[in-house]
TORZA-915463 format. One record per residue: y negated, x, z negated of N, C-alpha, C, CB in turn; residue in three letters. Coordinates in steps of 0.02 Angstrom, whole numbers, plus 50000, padded with zeros to 5 digits. Last residue first. Glycine has a CB too. Example, Ala and Ser with C-alpha at 12.3 -4.5 7.8 and 13.67 -1.06 7.14 Angstrom:
<pts>
PT_n.v_n.u_n.w_ca.v_ca.u_ca.w_c.v_c.u_c.w_cb.v_cb.u_cb.w_residu
PT_50112_50642_49646_50053_50684_49643_49998_50645_49606_50030_50704_49714_SER
PT_50284_50660_49610_50225_50615_49610_50165_50660_49610_50224_50565_49548_ALA
</pts>
This chain:
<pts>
PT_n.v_n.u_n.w_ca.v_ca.u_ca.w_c.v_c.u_c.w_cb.v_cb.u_cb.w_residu
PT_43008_61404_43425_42994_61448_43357_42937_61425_43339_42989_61528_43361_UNK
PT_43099_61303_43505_43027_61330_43511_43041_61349_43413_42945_61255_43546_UNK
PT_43279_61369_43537_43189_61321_43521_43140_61358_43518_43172_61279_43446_UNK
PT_43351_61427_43687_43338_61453_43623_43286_61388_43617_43308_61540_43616_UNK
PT_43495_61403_43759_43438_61395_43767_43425_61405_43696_43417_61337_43802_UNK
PT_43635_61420_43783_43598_61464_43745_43526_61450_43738_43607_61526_43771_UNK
PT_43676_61360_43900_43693_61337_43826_43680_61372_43774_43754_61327_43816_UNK
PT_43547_61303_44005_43584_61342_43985_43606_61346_43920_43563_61386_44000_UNK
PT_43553_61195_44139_43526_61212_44096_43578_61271_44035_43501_61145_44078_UNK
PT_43550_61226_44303_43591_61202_44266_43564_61232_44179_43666_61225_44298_UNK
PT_43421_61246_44386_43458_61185_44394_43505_61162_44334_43499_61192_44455_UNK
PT_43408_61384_44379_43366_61358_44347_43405_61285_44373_43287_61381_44361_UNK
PT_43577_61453_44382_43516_61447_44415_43481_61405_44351_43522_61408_44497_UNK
PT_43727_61566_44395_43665_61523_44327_43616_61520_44377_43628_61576_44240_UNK
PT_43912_61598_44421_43843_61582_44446_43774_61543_44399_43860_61535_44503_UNK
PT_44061_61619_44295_44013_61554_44351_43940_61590_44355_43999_61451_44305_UNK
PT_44180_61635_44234_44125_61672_44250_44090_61617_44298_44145_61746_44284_UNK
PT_44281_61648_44087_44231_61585_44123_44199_61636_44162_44171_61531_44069_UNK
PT_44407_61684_43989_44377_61710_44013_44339_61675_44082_44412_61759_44013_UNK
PT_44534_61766_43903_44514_61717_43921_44440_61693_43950_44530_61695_43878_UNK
PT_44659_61859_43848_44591_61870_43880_44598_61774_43905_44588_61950_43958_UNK
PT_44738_61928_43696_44733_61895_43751_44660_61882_43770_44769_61838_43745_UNK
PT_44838_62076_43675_44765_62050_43696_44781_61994_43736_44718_62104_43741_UNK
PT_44910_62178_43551_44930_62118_43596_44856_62097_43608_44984_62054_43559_UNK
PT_45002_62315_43498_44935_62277_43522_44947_62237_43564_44883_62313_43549_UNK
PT_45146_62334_43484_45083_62369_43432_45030_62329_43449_45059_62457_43443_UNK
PT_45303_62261_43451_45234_62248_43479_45184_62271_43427_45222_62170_43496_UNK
PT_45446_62326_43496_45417_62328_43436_45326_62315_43470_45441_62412_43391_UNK
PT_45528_62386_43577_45554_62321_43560_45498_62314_43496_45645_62318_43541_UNK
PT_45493_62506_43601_45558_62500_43572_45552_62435_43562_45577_62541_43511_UNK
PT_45337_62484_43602_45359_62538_43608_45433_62533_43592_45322_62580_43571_UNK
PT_45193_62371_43703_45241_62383_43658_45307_62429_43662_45258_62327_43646_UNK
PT_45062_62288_43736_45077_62349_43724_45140_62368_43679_45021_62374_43700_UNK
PT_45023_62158_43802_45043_62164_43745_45077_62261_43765_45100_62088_43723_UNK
PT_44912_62053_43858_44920_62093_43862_44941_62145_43810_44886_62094_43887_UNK
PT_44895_61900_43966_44894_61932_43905_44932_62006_43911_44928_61883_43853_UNK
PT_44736_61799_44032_44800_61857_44042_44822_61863_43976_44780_61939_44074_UNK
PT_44609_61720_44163_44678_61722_44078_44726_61757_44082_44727_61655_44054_UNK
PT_44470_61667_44246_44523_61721_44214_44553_61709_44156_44496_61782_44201_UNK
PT_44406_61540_44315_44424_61534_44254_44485_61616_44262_44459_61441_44238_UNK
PT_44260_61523_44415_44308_61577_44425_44345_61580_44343_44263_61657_44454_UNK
PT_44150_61440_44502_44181_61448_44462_44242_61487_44453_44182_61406_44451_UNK
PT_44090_61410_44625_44126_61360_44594_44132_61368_44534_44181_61351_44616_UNK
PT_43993_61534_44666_43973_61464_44662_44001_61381_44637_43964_61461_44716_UNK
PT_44087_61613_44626_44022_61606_44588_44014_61537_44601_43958_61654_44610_UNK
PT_44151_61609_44759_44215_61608_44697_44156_61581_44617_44263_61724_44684_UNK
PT_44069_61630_44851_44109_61577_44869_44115_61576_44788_44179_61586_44926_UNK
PT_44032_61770_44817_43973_61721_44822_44024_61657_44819_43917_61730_44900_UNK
PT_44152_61858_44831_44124_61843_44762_44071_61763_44754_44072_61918_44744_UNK
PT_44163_61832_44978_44198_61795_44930_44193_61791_44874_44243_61800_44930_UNK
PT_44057_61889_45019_44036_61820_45033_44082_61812_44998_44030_61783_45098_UNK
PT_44082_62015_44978_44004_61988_44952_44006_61902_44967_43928_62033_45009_UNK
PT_44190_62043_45046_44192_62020_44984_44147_62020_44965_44224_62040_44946_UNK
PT_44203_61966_45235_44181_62003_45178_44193_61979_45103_44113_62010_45187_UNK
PT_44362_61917_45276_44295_61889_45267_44267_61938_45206_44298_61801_45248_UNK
PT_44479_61869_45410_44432_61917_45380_44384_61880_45342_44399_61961_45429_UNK
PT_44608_61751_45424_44546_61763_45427_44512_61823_45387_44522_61707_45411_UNK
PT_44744_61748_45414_44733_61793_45455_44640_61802_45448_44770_61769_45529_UNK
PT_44770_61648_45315_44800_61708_45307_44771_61756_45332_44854_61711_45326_UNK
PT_44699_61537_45374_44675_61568_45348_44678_61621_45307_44661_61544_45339_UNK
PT_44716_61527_45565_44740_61533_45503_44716_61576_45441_44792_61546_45515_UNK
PT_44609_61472_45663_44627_61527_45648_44680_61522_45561_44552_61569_45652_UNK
PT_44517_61376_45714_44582_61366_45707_44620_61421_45689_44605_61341_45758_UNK
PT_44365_61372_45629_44410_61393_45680_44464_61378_45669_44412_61451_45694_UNK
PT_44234_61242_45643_44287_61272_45604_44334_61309_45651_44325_61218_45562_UNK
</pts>
């Protein structure tokens, strides 16, 4: 391990997407559009992204037809 602080550490973003996949990555925002005090569109986002291998079974799995 280096002693390097990890403010200061470089690290490609292929390896930090790969890091962030391999745990899990929960996104949430909201997003409200509004003109005089008056709300036209409001979005909220919510939002799972995680990594899929053959290990973890999938919640879409379809039956046998």
């Amino acid at each position: 391990m280096s002693a390097e602080p990890l403010a200061q550490r470089q690290i490609a973003l292929v390896d930090l997407l790969d890091r962030l996949l391999a745990g899990g990555v929960v996104v949430a925002g909201d997003l409200t559009l509004r003109i005089a005090d008056v709300d036209l569109v409001r979005i909220d986002l919510h939002a799972l992204i995680s990594s899929v291998n053959e290990n973890v079974p999938s919640p879409w799995e379809q039956g046998e037809e």
